[in-house]
PDB file of N, CA, C and O in Angstrom:
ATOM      1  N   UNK A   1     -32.871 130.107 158.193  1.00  0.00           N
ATOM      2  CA  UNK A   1     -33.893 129.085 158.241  1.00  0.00           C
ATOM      3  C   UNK A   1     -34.609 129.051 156.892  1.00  0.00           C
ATOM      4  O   UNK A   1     -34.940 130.033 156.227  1.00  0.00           O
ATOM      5  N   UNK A   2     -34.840 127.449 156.525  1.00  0.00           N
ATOM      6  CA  UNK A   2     -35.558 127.864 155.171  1.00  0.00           C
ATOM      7  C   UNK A   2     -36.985 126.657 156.037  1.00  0.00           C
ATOM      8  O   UNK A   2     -37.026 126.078 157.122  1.00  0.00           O
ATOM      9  N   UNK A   3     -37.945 126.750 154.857  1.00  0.00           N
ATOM     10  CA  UNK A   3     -39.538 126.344 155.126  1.00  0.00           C
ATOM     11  C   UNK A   3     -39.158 125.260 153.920  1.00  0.00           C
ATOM     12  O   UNK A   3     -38.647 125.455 152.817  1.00  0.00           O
ATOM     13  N   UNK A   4     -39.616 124.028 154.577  1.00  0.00           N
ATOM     14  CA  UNK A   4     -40.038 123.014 153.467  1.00  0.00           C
ATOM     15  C   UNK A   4     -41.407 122.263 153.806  1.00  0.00           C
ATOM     16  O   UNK A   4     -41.174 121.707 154.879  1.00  0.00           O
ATOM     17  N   UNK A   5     -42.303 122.062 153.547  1.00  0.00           N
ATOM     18  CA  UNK A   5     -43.316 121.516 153.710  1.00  0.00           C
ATOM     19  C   UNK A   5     -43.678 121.742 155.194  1.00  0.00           C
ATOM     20  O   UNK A   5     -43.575 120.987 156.161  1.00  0.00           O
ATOM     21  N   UNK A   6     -44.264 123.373 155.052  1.00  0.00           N
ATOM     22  CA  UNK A   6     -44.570 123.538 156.575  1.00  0.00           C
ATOM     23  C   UNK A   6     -43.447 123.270 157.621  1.00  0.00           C
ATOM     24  O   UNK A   6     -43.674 123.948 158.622  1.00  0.00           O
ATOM     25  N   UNK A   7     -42.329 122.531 157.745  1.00  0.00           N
ATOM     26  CA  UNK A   7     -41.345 122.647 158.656  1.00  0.00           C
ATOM     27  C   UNK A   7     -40.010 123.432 158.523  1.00  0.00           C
ATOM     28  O   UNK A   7     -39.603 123.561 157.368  1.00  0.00           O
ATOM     29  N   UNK A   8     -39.430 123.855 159.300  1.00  0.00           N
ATOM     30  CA  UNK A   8     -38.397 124.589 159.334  1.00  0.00           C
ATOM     31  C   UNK A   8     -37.326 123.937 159.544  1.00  0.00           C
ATOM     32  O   UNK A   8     -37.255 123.004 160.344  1.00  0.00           O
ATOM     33  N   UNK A   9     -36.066 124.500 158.615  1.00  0.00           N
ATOM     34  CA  UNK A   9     -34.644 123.949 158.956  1.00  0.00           C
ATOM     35  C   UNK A   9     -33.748 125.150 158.537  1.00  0.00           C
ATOM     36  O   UNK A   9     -33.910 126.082 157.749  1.00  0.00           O
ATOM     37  N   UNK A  10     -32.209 124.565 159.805  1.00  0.00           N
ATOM     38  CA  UNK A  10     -31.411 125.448 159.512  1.00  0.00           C
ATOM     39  C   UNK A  10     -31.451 125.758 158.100  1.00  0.00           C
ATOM     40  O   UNK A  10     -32.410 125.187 157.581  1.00  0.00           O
ATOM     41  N   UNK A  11     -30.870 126.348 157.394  1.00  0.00           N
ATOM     42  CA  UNK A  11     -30.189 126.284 156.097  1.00  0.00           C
ATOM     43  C   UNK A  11     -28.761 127.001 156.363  1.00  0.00           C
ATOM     44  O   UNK A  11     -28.582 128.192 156.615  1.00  0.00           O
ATOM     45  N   UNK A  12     -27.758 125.943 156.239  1.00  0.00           N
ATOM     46  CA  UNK A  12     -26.308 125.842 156.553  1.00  0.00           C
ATOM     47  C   UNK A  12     -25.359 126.546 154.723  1.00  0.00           C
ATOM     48  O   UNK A  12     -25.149 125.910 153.690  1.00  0.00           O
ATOM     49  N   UNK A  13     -25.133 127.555 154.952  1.00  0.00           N
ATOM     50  CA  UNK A  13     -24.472 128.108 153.782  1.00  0.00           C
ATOM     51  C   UNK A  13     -22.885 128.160 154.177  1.00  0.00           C
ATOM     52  O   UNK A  13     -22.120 128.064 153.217  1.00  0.00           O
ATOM     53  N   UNK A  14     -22.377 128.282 155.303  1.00  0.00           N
ATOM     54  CA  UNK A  14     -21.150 128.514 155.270  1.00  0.00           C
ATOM     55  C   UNK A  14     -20.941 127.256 157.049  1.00  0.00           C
ATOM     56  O   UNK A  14     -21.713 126.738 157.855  1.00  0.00           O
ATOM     57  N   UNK A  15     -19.400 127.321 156.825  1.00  0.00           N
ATOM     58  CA  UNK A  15     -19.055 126.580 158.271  1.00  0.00           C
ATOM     59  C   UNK A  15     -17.105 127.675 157.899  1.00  0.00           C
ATOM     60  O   UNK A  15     -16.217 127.577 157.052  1.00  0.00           O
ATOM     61  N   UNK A  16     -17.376 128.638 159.217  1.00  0.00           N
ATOM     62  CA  UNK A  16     -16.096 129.529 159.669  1.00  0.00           C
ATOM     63  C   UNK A  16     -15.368 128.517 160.442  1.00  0.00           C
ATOM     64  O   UNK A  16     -16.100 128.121 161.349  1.00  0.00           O
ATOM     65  N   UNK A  17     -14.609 128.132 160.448  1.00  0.00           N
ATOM     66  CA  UNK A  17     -13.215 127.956 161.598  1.00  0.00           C
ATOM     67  C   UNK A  17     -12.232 128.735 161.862  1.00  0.00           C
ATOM     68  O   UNK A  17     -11.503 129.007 160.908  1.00  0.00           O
ATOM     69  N   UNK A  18     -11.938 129.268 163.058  1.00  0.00           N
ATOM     70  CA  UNK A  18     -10.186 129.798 163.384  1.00  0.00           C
ATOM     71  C   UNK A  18      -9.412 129.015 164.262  1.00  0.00           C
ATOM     72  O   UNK A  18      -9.911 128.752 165.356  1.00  0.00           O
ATOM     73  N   UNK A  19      -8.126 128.533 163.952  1.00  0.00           N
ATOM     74  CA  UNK A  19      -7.156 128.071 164.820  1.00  0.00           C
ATOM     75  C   UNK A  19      -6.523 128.700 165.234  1.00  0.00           C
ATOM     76  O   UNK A  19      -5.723 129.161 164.420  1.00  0.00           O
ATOM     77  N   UNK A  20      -6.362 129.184 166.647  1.00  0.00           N
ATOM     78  CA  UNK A  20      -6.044 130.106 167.341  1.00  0.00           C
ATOM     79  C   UNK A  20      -4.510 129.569 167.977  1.00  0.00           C
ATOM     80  O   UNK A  20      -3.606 130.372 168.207  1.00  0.00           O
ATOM     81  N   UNK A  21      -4.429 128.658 168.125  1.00  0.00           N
ATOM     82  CA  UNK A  21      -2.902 128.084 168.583  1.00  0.00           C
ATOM     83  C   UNK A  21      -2.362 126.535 167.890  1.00  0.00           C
ATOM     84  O   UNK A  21      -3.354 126.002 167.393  1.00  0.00           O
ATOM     85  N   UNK A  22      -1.706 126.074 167.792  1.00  0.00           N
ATOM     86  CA  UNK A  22      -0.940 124.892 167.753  1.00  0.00           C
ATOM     87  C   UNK A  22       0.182 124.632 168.268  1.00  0.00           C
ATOM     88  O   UNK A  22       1.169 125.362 168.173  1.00  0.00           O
ATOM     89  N   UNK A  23       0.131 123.532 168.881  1.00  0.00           N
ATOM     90  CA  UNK A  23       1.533 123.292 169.825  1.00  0.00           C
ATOM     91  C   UNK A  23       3.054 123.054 168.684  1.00  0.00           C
ATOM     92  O   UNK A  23       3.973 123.856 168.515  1.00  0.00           O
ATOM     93  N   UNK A  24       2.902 121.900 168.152  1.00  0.00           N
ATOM     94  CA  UNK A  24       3.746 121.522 167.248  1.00  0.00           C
ATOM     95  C   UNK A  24       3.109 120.116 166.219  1.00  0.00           C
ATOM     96  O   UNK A  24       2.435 119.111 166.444  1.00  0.00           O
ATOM     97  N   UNK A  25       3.735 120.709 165.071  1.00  0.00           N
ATOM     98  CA  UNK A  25       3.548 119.952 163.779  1.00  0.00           C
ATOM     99  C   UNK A  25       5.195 118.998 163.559  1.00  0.00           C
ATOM    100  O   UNK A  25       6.362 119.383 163.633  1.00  0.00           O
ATOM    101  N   UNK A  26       4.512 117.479 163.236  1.00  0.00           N
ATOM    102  CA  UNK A  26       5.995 116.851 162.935  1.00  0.00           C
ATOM    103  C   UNK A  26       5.401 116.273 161.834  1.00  0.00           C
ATOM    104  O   UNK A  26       4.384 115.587 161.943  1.00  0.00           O
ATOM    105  N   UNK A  27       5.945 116.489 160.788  1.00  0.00           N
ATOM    106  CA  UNK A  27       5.649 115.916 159.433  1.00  0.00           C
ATOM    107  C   UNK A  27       6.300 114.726 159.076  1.00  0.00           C
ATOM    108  O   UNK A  27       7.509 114.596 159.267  1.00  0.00           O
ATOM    109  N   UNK A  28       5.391 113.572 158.418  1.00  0.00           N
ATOM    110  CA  UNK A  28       5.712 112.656 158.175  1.00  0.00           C
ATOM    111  C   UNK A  28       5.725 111.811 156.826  1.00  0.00           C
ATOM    112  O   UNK A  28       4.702 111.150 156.646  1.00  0.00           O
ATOM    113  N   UNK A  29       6.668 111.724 155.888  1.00  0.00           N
ATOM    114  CA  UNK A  29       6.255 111.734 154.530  1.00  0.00           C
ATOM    115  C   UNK A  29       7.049 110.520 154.091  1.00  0.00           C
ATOM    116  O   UNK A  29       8.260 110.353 154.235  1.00  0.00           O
ATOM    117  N   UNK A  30       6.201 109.728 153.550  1.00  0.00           N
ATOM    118  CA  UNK A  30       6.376 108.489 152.888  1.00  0.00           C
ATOM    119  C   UNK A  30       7.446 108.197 151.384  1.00  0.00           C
ATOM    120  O   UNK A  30       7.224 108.935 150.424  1.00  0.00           O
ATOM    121  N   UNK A  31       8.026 107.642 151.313  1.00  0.00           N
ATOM    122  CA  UNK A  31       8.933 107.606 149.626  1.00  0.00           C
ATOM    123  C   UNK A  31       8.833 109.325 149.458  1.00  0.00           C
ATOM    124  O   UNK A  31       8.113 109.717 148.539  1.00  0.00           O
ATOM    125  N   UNK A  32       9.443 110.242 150.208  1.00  0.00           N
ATOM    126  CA  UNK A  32      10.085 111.518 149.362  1.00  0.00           C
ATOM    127  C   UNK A  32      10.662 111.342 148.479  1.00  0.00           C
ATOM    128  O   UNK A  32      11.071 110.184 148.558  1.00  0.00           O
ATOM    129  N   UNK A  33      11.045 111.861 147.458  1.00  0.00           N
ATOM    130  CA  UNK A  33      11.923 111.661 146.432  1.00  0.00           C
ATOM    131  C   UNK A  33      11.977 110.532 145.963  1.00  0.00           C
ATOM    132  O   UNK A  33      13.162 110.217 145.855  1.00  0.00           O
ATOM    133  N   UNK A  34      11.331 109.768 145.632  1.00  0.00           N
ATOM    134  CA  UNK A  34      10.678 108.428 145.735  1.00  0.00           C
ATOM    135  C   UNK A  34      11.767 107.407 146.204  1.00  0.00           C
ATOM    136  O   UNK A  34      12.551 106.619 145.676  1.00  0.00           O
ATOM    137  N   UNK A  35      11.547 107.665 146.999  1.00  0.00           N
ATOM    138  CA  UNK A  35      12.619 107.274 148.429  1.00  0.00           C
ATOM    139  C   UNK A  35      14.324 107.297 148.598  1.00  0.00           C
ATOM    140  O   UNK A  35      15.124 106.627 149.250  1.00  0.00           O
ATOM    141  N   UNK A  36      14.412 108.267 147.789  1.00  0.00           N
ATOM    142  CA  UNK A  36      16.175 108.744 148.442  1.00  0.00           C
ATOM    143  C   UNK A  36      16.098 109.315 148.956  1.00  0.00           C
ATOM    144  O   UNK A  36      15.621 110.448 148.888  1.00  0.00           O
ATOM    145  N   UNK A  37      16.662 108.618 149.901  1.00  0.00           N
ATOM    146  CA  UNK A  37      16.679 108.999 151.852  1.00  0.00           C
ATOM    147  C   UNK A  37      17.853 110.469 151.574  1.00  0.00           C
ATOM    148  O   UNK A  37      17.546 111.473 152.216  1.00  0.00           O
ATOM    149  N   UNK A  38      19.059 110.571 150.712  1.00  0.00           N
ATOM    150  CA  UNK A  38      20.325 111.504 150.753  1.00  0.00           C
ATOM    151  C   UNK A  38      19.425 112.605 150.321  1.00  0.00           C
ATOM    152  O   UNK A  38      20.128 113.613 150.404  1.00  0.00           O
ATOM    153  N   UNK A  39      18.155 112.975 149.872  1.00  0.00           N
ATOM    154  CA  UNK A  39      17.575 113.921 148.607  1.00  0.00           C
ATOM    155  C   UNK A  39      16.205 114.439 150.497  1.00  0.00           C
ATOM    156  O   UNK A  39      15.834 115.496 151.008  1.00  0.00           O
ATOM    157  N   UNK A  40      15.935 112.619 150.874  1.00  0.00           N
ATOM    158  CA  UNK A  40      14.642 113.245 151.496  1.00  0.00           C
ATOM    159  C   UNK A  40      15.033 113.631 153.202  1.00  0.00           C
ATOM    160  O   UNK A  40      14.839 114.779 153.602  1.00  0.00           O
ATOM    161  N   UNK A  41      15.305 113.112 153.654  1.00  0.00           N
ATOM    162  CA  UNK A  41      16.164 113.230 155.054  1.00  0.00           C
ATOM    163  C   UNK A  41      16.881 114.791 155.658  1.00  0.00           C
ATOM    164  O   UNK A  41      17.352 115.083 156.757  1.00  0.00           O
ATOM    165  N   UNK A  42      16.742 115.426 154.638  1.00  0.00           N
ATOM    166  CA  UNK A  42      17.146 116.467 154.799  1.00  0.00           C
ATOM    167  C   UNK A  42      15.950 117.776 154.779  1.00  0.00           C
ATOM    168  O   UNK A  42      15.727 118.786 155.446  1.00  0.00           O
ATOM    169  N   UNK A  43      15.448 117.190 153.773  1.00  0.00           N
ATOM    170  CA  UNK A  43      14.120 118.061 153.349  1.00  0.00           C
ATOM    171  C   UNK A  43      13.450 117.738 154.087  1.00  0.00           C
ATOM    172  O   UNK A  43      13.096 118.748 154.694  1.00  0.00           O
ATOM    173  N   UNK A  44      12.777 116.506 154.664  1.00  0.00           N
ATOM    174  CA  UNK A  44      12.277 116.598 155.697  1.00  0.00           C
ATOM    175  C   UNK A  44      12.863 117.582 157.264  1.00  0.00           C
ATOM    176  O   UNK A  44      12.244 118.122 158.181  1.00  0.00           O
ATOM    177  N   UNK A  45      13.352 117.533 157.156  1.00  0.00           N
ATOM    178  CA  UNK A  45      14.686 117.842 158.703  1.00  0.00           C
ATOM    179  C   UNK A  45      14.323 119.171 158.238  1.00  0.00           C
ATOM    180  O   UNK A  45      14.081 119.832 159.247  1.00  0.00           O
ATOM    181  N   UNK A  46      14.220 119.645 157.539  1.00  0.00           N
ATOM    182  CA  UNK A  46      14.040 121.513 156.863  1.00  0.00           C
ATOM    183  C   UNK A  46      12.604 121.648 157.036  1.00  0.00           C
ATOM    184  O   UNK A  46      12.312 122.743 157.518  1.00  0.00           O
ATOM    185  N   UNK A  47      11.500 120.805 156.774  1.00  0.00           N
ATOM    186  CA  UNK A  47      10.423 121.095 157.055  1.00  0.00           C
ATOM    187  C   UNK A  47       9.981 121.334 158.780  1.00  0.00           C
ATOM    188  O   UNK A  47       9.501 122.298 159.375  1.00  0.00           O
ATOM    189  N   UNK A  48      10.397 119.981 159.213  1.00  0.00           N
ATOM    190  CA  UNK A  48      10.110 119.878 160.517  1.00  0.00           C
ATOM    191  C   UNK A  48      11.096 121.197 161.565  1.00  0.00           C
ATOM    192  O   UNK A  48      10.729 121.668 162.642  1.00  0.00           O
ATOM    193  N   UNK A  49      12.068 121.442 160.989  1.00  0.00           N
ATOM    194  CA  UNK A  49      12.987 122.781 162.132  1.00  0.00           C
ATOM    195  C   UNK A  49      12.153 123.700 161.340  1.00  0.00           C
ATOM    196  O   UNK A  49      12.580 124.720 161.880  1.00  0.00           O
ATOM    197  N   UNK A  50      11.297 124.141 160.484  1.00  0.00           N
ATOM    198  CA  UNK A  50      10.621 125.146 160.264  1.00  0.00           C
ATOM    199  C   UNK A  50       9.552 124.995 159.856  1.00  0.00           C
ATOM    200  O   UNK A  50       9.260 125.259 158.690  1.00  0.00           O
ATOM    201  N   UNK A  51       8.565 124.453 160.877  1.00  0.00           N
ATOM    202  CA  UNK A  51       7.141 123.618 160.773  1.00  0.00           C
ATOM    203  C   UNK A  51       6.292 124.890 160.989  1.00  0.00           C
ATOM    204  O   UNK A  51       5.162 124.834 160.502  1.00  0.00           O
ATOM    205  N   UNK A  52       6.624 125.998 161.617  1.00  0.00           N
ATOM    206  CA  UNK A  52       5.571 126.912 161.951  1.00  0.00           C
ATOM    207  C   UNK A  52       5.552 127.887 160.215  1.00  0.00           C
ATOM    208  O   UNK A  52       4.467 128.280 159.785  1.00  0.00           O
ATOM    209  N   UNK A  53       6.590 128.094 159.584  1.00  0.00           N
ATOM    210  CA  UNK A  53       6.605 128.748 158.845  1.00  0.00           C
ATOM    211  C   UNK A  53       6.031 127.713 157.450  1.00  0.00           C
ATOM    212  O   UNK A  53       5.576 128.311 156.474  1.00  0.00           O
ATOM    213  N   UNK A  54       6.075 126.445 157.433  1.00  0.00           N
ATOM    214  CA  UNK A  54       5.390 125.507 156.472  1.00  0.00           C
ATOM    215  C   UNK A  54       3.812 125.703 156.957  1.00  0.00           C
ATOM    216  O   UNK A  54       2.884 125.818 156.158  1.00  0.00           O
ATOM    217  N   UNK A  55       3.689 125.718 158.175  1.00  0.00           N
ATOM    218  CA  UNK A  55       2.042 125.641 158.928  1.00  0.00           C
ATOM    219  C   UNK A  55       1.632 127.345 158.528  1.00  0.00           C
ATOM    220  O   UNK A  55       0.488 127.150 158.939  1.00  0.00           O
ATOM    221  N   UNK A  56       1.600 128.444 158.199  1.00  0.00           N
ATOM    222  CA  UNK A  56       1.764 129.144 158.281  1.00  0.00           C
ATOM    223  C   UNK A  56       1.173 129.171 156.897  1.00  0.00           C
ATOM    224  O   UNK A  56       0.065 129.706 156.868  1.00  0.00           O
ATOM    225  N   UNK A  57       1.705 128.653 155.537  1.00  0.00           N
ATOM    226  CA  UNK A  57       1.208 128.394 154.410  1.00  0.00           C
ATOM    227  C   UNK A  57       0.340 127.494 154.038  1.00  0.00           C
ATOM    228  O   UNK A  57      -0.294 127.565 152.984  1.00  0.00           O
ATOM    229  N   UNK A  58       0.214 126.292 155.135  1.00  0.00           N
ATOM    230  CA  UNK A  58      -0.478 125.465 154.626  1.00  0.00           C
ATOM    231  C   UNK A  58      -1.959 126.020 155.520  1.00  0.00           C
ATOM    232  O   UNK A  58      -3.041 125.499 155.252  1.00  0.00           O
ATOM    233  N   UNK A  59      -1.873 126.861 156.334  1.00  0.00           N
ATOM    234  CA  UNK A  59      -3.445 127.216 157.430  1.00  0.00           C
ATOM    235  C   UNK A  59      -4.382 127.709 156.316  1.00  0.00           C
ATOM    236  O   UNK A  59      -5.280 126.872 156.235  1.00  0.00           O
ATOM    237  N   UNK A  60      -4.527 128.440 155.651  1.00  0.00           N
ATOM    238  CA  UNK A  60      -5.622 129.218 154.572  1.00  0.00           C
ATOM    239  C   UNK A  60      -6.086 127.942 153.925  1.00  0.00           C
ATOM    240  O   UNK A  60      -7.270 127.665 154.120  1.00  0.00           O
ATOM    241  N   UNK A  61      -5.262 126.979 153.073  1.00  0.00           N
ATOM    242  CA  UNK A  61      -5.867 125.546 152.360  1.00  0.00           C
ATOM    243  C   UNK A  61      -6.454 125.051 153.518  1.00  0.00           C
ATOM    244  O   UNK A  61      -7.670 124.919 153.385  1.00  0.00           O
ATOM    245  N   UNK A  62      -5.918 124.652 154.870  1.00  0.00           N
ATOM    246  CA  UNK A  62      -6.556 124.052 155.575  1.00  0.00           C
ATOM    247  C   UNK A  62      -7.947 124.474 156.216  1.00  0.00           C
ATOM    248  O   UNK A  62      -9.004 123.915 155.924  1.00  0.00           O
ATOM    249  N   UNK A  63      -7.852 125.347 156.968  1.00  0.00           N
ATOM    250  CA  UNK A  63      -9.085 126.105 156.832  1.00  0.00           C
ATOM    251  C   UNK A  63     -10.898 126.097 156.107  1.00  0.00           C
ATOM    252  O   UNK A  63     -12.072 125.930 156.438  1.00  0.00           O
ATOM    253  N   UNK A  64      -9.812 126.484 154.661  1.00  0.00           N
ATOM    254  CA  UNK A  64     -10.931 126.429 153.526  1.00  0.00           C
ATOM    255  C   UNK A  64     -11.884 124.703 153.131  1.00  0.00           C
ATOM    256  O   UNK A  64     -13.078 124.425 153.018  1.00  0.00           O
ATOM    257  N   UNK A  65     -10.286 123.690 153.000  1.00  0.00           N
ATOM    258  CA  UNK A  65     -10.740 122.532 153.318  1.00  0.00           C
ATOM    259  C   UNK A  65     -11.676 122.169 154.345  1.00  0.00           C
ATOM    260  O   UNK A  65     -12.816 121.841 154.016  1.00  0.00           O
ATOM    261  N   UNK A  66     -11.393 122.186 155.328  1.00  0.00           N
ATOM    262  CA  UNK A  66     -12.139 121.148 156.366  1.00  0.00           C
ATOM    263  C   UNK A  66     -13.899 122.297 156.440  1.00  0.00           C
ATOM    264  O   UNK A  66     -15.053 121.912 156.253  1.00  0.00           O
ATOM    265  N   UNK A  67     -13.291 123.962 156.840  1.00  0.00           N
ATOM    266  CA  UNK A  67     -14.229 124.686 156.450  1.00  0.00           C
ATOM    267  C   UNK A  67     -15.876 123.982 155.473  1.00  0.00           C
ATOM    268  O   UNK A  67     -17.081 124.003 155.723  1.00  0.00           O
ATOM    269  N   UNK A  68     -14.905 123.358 154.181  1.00  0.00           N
ATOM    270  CA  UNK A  68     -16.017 123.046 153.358  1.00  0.00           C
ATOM    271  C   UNK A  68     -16.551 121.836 153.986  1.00  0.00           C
ATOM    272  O   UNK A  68     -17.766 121.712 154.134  1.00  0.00           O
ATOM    273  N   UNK A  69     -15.578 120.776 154.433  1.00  0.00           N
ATOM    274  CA  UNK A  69     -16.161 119.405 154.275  1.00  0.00           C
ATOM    275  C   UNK A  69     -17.342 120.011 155.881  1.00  0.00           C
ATOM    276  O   UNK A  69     -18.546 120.013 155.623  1.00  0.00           O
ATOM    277  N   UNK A  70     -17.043 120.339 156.956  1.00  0.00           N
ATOM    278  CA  UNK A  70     -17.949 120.577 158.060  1.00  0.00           C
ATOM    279  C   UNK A  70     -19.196 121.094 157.100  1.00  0.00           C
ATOM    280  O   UNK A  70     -20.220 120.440 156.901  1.00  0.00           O
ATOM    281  N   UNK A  71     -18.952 122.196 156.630  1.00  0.00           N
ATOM    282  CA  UNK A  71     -20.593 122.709 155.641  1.00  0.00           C
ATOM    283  C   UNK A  71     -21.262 121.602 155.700  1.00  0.00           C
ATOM    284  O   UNK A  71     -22.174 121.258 156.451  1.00  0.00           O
ATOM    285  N   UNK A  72     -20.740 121.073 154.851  1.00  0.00           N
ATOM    286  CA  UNK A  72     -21.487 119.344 154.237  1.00  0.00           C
ATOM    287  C   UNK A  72     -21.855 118.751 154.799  1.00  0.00           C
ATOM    288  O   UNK A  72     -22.969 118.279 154.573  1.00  0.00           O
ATOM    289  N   UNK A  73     -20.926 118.332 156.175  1.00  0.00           N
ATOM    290  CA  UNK A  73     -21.775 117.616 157.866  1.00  0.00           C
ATOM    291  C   UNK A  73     -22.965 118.088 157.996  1.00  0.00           C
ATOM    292  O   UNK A  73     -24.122 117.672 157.937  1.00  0.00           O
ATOM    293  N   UNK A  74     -22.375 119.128 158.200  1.00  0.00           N
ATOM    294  CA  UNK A  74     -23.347 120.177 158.881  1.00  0.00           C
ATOM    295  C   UNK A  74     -25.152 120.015 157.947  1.00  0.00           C
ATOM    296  O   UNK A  74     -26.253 119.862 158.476  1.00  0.00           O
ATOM    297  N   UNK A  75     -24.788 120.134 156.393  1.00  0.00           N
ATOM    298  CA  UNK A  75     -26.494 120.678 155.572  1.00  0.00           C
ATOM    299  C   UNK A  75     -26.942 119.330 155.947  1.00  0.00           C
ATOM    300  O   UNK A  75     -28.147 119.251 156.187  1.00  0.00           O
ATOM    301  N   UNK A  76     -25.895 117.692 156.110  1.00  0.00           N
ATOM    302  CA  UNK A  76     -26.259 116.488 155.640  1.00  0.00           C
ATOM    303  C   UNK A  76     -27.385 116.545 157.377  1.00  0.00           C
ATOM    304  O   UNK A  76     -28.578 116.711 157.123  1.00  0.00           O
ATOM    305  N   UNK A  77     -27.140 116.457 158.519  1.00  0.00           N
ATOM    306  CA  UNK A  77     -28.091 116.835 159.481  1.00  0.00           C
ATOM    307  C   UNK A  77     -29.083 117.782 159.684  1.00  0.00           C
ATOM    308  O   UNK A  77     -30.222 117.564 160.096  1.00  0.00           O
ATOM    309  N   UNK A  78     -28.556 118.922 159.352  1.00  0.00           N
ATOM    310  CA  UNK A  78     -29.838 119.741 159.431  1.00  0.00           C
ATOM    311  C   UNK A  78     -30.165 120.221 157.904  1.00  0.00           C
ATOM    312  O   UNK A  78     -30.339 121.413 157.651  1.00  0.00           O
ATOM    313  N   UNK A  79     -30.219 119.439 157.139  1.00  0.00           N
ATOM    314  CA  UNK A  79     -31.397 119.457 155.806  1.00  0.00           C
ATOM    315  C   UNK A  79     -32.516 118.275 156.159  1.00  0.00           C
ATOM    316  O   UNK A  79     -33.700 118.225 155.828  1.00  0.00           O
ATOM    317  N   UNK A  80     -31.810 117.442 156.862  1.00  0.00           N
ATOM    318  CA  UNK A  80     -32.883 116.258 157.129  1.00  0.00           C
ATOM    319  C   UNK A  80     -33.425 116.209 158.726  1.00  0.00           C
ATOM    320  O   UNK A  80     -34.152 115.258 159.016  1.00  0.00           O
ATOM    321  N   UNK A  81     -33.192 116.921 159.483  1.00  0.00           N
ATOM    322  CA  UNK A  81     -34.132 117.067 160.767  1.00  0.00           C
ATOM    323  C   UNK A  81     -34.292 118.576 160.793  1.00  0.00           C
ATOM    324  O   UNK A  81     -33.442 119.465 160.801  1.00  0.00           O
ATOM    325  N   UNK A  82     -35.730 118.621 160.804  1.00  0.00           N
ATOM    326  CA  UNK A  82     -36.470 120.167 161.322  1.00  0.00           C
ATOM    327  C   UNK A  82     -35.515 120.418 162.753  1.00  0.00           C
ATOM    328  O   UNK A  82     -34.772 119.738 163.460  1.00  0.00           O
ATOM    329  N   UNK A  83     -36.248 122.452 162.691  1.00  0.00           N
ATOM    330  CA  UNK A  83     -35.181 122.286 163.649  1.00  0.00           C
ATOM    331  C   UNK A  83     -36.020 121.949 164.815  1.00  0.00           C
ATOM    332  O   UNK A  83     -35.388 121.607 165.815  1.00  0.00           O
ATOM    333  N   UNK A  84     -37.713 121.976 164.935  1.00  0.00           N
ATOM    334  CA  UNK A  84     -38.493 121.859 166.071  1.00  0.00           C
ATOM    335  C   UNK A  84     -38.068 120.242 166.909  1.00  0.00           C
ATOM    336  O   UNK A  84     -38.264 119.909 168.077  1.00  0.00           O
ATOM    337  N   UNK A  85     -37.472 119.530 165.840  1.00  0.00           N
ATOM    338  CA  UNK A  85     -37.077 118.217 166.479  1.00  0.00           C
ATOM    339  C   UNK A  85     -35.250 118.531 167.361  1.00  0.00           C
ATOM    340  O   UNK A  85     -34.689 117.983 168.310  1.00  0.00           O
ATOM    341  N   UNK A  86     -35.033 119.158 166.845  1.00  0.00           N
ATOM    342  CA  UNK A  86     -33.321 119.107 167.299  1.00  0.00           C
ATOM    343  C   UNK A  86     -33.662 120.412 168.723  1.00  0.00           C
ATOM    344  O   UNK A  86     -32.838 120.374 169.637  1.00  0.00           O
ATOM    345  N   UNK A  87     -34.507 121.189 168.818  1.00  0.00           N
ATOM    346  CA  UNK A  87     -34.684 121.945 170.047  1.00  0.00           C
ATOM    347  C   UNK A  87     -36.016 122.566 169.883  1.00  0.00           C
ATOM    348  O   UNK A  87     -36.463 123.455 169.158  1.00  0.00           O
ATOM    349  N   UNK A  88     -36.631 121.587 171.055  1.00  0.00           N
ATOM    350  CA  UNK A  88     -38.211 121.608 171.267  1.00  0.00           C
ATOM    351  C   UNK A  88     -38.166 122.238 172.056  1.00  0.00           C
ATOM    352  O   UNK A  88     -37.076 122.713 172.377  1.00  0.00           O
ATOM    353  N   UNK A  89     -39.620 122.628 172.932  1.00  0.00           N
ATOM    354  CA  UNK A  89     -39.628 123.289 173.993  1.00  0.00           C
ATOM    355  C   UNK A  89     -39.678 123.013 175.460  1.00  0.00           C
ATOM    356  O   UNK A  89     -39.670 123.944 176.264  1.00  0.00           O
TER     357      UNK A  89
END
């Protein structure tokens, strides 16, 4: 909590997420190879039969991403409403 003019607000420094399961990932990618289908059709087909092991590398970026952008939700509401307004008594 920080004090600004006599009122109190969260003060939001971090936003944690864990994804604890996912069913399935099907990837969908536009002009691969800027669009040879003989180059992309395959590589795709390699991503998607091994989507957990692509998901697997891409979870830490993802994470960290959305991680940050929620922060930002998060300070953009509670920097601008006290918290006595968001839970009174």
């Amino acid at each position: 909590m920080i004090t600004v003019k006599g009122k109190e607000y969260f003060n939001v420094t971090h936003f944690f997420m864990e994804v604890y399961s996912i069913g399935k990932i099907d990837f969908k990618f536009d002009n691969l190879f800027n669009g040879d289908k003989r180059l992309g059709s395959p590589t795709l087909q390699l991503i998607n039969d091994n989507w957990q092991q692509v998901w697997e590398e891409l979870l830490p970026v993802f994470v960290e991403v959305f991680g940050n952008l929620y922060t930002q939700l998060a300070k953009r509401v509670f920097d601008r409403i006290p918290f006595n307004e968001i839970f009174s008594d």
